[in-house]
Every structure is written in C-alpha cells, then in structure tokens.
C-alpha positions as CSV (number, residue, x, y, z in Angstrom):
1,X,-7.2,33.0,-10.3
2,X,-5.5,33.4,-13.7
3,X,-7.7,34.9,-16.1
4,X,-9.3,32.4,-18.8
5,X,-8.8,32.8,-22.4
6,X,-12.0,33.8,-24.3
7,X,-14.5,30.3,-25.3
8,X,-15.5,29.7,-28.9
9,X,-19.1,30.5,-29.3
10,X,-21.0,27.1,-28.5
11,X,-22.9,25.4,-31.8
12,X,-26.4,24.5,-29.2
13,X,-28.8,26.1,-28.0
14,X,-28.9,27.8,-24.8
15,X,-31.0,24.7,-23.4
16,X,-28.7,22.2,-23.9
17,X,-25.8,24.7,-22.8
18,X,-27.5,24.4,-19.6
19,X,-28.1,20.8,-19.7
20,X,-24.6,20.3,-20.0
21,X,-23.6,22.5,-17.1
22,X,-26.4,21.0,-14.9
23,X,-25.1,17.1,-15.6
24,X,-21.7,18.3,-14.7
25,X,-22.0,20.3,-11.9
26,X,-24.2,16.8,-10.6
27,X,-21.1,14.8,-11.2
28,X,-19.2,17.2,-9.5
29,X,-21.0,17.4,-6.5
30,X,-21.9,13.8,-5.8
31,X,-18.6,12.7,-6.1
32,X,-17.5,15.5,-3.6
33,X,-20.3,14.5,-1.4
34,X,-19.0,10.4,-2.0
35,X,-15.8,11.5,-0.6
36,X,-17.4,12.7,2.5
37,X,-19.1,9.7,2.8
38,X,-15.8,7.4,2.7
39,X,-14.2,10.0,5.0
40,X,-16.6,9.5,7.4
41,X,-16.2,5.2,7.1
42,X,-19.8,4.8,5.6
43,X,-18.2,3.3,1.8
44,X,-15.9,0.9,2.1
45,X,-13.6,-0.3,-0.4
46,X,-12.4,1.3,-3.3
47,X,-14.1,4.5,-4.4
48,X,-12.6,6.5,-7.4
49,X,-13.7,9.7,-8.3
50,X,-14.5,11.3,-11.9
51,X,-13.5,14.7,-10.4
52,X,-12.4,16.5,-13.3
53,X,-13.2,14.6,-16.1
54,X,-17.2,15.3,-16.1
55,X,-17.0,16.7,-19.9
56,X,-15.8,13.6,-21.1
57,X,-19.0,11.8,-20.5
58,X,-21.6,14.3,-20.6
59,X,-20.1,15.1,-24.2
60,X,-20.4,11.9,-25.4
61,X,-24.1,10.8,-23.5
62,X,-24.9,13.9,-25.7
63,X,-24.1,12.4,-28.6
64,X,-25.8,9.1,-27.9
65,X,-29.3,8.0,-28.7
66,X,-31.5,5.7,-27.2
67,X,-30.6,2.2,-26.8
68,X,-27.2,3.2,-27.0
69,X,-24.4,0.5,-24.8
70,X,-22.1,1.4,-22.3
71,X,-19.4,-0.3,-20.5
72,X,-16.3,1.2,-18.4
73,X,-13.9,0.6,-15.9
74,X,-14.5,1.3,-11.7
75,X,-14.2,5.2,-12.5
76,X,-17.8,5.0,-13.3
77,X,-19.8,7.0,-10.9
78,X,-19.8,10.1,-13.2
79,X,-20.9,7.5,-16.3
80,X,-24.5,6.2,-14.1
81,X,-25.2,9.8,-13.2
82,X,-25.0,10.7,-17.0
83,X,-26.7,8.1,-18.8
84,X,-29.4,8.8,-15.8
85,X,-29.2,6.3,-13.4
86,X,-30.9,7.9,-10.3
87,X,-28.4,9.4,-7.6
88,X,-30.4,7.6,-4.9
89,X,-29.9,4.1,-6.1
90,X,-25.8,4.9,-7.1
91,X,-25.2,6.6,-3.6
92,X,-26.8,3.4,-1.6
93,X,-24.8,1.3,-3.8
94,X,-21.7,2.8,-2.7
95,X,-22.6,2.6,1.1
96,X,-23.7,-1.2,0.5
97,X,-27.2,-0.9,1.1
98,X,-30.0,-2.5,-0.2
99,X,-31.4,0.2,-2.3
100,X,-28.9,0.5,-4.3
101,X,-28.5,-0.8,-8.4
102,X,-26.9,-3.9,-7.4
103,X,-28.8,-4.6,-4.2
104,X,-26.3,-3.3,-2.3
105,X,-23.6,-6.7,-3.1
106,X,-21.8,-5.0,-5.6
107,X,-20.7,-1.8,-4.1
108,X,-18.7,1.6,-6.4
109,X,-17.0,-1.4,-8.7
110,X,-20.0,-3.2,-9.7
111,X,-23.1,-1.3,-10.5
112,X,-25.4,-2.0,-13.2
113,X,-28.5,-1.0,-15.0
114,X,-30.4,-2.7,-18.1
115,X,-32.6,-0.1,-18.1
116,X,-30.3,2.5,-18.7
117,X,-27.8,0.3,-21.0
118,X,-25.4,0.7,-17.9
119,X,-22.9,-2.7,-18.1
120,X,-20.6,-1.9,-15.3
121,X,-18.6,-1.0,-14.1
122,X,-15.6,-3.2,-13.8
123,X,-13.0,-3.9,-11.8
124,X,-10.2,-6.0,-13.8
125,X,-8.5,-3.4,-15.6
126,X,-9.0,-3.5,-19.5
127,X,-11.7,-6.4,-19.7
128,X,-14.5,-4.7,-20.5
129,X,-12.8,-3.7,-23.4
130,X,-13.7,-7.4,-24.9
131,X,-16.8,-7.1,-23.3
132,X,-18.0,-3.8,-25.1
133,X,-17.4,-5.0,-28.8
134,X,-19.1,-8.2,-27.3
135,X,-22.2,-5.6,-26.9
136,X,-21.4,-4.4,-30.0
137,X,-21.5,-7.8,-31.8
138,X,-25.0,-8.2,-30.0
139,X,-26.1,-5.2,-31.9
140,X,-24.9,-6.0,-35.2
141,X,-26.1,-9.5,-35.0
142,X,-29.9,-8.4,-34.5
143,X,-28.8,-5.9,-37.2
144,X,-30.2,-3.1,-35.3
145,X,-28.2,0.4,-35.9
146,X,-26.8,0.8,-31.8
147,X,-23.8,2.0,-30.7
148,X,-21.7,0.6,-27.7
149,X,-19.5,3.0,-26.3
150,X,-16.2,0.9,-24.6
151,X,-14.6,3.6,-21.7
152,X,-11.3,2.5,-20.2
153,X,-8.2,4.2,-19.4
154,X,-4.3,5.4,-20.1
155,X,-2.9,2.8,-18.3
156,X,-5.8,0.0,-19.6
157,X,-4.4,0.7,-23.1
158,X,-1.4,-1.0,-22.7
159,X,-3.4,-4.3,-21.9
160,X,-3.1,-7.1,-24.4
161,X,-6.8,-7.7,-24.6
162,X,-7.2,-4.2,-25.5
163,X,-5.6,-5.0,-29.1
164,X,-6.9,-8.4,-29.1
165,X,-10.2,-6.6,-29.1
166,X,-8.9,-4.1,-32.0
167,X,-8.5,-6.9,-34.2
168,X,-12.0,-8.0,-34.3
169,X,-14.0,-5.3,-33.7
170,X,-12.0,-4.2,-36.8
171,X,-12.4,-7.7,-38.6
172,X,-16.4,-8.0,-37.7
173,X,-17.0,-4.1,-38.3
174,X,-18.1,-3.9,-35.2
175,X,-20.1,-0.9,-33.8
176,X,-17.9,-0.1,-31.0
177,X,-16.7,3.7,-29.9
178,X,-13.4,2.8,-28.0
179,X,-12.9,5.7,-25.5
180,X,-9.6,6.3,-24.2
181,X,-10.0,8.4,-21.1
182,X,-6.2,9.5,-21.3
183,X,-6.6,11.4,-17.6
184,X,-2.7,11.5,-17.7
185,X,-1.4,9.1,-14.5
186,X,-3.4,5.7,-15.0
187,X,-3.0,4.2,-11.2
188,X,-0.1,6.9,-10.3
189,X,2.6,6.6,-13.6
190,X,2.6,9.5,-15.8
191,X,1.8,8.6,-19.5
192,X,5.5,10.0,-20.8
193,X,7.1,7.8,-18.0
194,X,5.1,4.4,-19.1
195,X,4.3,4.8,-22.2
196,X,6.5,4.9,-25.2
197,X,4.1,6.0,-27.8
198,X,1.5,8.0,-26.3
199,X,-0.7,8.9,-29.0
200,X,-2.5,6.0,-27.5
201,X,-5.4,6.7,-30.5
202,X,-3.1,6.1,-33.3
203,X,-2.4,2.6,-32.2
204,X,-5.6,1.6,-34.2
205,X,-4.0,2.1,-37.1
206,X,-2.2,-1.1,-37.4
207,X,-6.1,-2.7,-37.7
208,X,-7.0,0.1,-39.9
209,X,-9.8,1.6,-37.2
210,X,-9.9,5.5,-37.4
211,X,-9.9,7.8,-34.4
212,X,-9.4,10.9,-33.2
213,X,-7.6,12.8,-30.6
214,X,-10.0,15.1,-28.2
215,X,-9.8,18.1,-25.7
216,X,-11.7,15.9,-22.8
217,X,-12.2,19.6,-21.1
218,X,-14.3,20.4,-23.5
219,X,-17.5,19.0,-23.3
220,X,-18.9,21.0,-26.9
221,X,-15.3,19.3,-28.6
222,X,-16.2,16.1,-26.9
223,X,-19.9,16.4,-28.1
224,X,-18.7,17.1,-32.0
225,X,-16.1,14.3,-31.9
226,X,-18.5,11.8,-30.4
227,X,-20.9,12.7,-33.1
228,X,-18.7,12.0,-36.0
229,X,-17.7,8.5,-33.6
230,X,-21.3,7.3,-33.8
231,X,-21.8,8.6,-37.3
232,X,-18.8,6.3,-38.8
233,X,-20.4,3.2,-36.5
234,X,-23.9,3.9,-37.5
235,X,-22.7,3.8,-41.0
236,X,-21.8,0.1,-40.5
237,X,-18.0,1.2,-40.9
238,X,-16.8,-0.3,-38.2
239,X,-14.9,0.9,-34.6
240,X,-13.8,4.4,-33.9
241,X,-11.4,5.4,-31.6
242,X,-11.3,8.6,-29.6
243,X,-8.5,9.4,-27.4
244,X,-10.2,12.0,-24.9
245,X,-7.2,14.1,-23.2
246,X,-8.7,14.5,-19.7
247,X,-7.4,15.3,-16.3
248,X,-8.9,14.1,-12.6
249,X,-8.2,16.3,-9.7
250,X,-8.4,13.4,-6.6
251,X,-5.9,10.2,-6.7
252,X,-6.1,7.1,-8.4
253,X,-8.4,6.2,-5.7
254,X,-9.7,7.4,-2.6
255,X,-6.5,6.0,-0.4
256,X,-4.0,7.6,-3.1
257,X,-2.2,10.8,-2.1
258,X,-1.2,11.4,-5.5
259,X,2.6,12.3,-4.6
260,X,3.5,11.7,-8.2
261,X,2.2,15.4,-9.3
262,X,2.4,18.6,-7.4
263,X,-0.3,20.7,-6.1
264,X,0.6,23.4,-8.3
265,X,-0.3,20.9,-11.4
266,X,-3.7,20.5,-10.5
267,X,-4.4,24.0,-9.5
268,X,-3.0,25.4,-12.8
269,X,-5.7,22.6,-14.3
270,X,-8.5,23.7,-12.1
271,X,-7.7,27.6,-12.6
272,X,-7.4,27.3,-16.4
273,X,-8.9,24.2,-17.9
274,X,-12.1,23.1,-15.3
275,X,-14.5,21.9,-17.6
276,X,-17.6,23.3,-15.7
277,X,-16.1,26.7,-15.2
278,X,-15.4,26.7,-19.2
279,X,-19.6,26.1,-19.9
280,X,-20.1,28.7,-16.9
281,X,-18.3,31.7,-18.4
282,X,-19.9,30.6,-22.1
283,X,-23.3,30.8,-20.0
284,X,-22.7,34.3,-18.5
285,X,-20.6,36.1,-21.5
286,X,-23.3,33.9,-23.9
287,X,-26.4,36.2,-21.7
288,X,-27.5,32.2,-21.4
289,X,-27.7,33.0,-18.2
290,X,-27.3,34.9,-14.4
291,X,-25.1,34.2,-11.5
292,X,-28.8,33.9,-9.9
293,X,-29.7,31.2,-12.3
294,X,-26.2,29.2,-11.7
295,X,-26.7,29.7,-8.1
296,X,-30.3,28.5,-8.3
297,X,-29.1,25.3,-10.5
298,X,-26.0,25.0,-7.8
299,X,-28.6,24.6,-4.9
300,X,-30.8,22.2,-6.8
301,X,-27.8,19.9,-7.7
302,X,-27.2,20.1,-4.1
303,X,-30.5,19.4,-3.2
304,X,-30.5,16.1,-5.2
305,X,-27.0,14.9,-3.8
306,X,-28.2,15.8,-0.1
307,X,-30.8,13.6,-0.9
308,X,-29.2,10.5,-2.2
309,X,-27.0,10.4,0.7
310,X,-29.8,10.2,3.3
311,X,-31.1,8.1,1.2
312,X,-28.4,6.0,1.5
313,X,-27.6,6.1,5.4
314,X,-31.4,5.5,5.9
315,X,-31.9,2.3,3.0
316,X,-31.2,-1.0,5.3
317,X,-28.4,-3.5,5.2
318,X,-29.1,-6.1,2.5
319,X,-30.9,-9.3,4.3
320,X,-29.0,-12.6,4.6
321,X,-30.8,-14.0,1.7
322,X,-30.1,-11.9,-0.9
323,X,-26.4,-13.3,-1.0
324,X,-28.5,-16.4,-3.4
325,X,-30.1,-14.3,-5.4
326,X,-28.8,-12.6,-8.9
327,X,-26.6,-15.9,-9.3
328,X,-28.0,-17.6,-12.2
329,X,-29.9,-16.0,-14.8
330,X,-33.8,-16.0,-14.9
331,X,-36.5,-17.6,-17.8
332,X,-33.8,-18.4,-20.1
333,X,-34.9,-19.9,-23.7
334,X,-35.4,-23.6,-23.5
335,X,-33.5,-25.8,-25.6
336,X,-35.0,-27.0,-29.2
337,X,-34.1,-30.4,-30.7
C-alpha cells in the first residue's frame, strides 16, 4: 500500500473525530453488506452504492442542525444512514419488505422519512433539484431559519431544470445548499469527456449564487465548507453551491461493470485518498484512539448491519392491501369561503 501523506491536525474534538469515523465505517459496511444481498437475488431492481463517497455526507449532516431538509437522487442509502434513519427499516426497504420506510412499495429509489427530514430519494435524474428549493421556499415562507440541502450529481448538472432551479432559488433567496456530488463518471461518462466546462460550481455564477469547490474525501473540508454553506443561507443570502469532488469505488449501479476506468484507478483512490482510512490514521497518529478501539467500533458497525439484514429476510412480504394505501394524502385543511 503506498504510504499516505501526513493529515492536517483535525479542528474537533476527539468525540466527534470518532463520530465521524463511526457514521462512515456504517455506510461502508451496509452498503457492502447491500451488495451481498443483491448478489444473492434478495433486492431487486436498481441498487447503487455510496461506496466511497461516505465523507461527503457525513461532513455535511455535521454541519446541519435540526429540522434541517434533504433531498437526493437514488444514490441515497449512505444519506438515510447519516441523517439517522435506522438500518433496519432502510435494509427491509431494499429487500421489499414490509418493514421497511416505505412499507416495502418503494424499494432503494424511493425511501422516505418525515421524521428525519428525509425526501427521497429519487429516481428521475435532476428533479429533485426543483423539488429541494421547493423545500426551501417552504421554509422561507413560514420564515423559519432551515436549511434544505439539494444532493444530485455530475451528470444531473447538465439537466435543464437544474438551472431553471438556479434562477429562482437565486431570484426568491432561497435557503437551498445545492450539492454537486462530482463522483467523476455520472452513469459511466467521465466528466472531461461530457462535460465542457467542468467547474460544474462556477456555473452559478451566471445567477450570481456563490459556491465553492470541495475535497469530498475529506470529511473535516466537507464539514468547514458546509458550515460556511449554511451560514450564507441562514443569513437569508440566498443559495450556495458546493461542488464536492468525490469518487465511488462500485459502478453506476449494481449491474455496471464499470469498464470505462481501470482497476488501477480505483485502487490508486482506495490506497491514497479512502476517506475512512484518512479519519483512521488522524485517530491513531491523533492518540484519539487504539487499533483495539477501531476494531471494537468495526465489530459494532458490524453488529448493526448483521442485524438489519436479518431483519430484513425475516420482516414479511407487504399484504395485498397495502398497494391502496399512502395514495392520497391524509386530514388535509378543509377549504374556507
């Protein structure tokens, strides 16, 4: 293994060092164990894993607060597990079962929680872009000081809506974080070979939204940027836009070979730039921490992921009848003259 270069010293405490390296290494292993599971034919579908990109969200759930929006695209597994949806209720989703966040109907696409401030999930690539700074609008209307965070992707940024959006998030002020996960490939096409101007941030400009290129390895750089995001949107200044630089290991999806990069790629990216093993060496070299403690941390993450899938191989099939239920909406305001 190439030898890493030295980490900056972290600006948090050891505590939420750990925090950070505990959410990750969850990612991490649930989606590794949500492969398994679509090996073995128990998810059907499309499953797309956040394999490598697990600072980019736990950064930026750090520098959330409560009440806080989020909406993304179907790479969303890693996005419940950090805003903390429980593992139980995402892994039965994905295997279609009835315990699972959307009853088991929607299955990896279409997960949601109100509880957690969870809004998909999506499958139509670029809308919830529209639908974020509709959150957003939801906020400023009550005049309450929340912060939607809008997650979509590289090849999502070339959508029309997405600058459609721009316009009047920009216009309304809208408190809207647009986060570019920029994992390099979109569905299989390198950004250099689709895209002609691939500062994919700076394409706010033309509305006058600021924004910010980030290391997306880095979940203390994704942390501070997303802090300064939420800052400028809390201030009523409008949208931000950060442009997170990230890289996933897997395919596009599950059934992608990824034949458009070469082995050698993603190992140089695993050996030099894995964001876990970055908060790993800064917990040992820090004195955060022991190999015991990682290892003990390790089996507990395991623990929890073990559990959600027999959780979700032992939750039943959803009954017949729930295909009529979560159609309309319930106790909505009656109409006044």
């Amino acid at each position: 293994m190439a030898a890493r270069k030295s980490v900056k010293k972290p600006n948090v405490s050891a505590e939420e060092l750990t925090e950070y390296y505990r959410e990750m290494l969850l990612i991490r292993r649930f989606e590794e164990k949500a492969g398994q599971l679509y090996g073995m034919g128990l998810i059907g579908g499309f499953c797309h894993l956040y394999i490598g990109q697990e600072a980019v969200v736990v950064g930026l759930e750090a520098a959330a607060s409560e009440g806080d929006k989020r909406v993304t695209s179907y790479r969303d597994h890693g996005h419940m597990l950090a805003c903390g949806m429980d593992p139980n209720g995402v892994m039965a989703e994905l295997t279609g079962r009835e315990g699972g966040y959307s009853k088991g109907k929607g299955g990896s696409m279409h997960m949601f929680s109100k509880e957690k401030h969870f809004y998909g999930g999506h499958g139509i690539v670029g809308a919830q872009v529209p639908l974020g700074a509709g959150l957003a609008f939801s906020d400023k209307y009550k005049g309450n000081d929340r912060v939607t965070f809008a997650y979509f992707g590289d090849g999502a940024a070339n959508q029309g809506q997405v600058y459609e959006t721009y316009n009047m998030a920009q216009l309304w002020d809208l408190p809207v974080v647009f986060v570019i996960e920029n994992n390099q490939y979109a569905m299989g096409t390198s950004v250099q070979r689709s895209t002609k101007s691939p500062a994919l941030w700076k394409r706010g400009e033309a509305y006058g939204i600021k924004g910010e290129e980030v290391d997306g390895m880095d979940v203390l750089a994704v942390k501070d940027a997303g802090e300064r995001a939420v800052a400028h949107c809390r201030a009523g200044k409008g949208p931000y836009i950060l442009e997170v630089k990230t890289y996933r290991y897997r395919g596009h999806s599950m059934s992608d070979p990824a034949k458009y990069r070469t082995r050698e790629e993603v190992q140089k990216m695993r050996e030099e730039r894995d964001p876990i093993e970055q908060v790993r060496d800064m917990l040992l070299t820090g004195k955060h921490a022991t190999e015991d403690d990682l290892k003990a941390i390790d089996k507990e993450i395991k623990d929890i992921v073990n559990k959600s899938a027999d959780f979700s191989k032992e939750s039943p099939e959803p009954a017949l009848e729930e295909l009529w239920t979560d159609i309309y909406a319930d106790n909505l305001p009656q109409e006044t003259a």
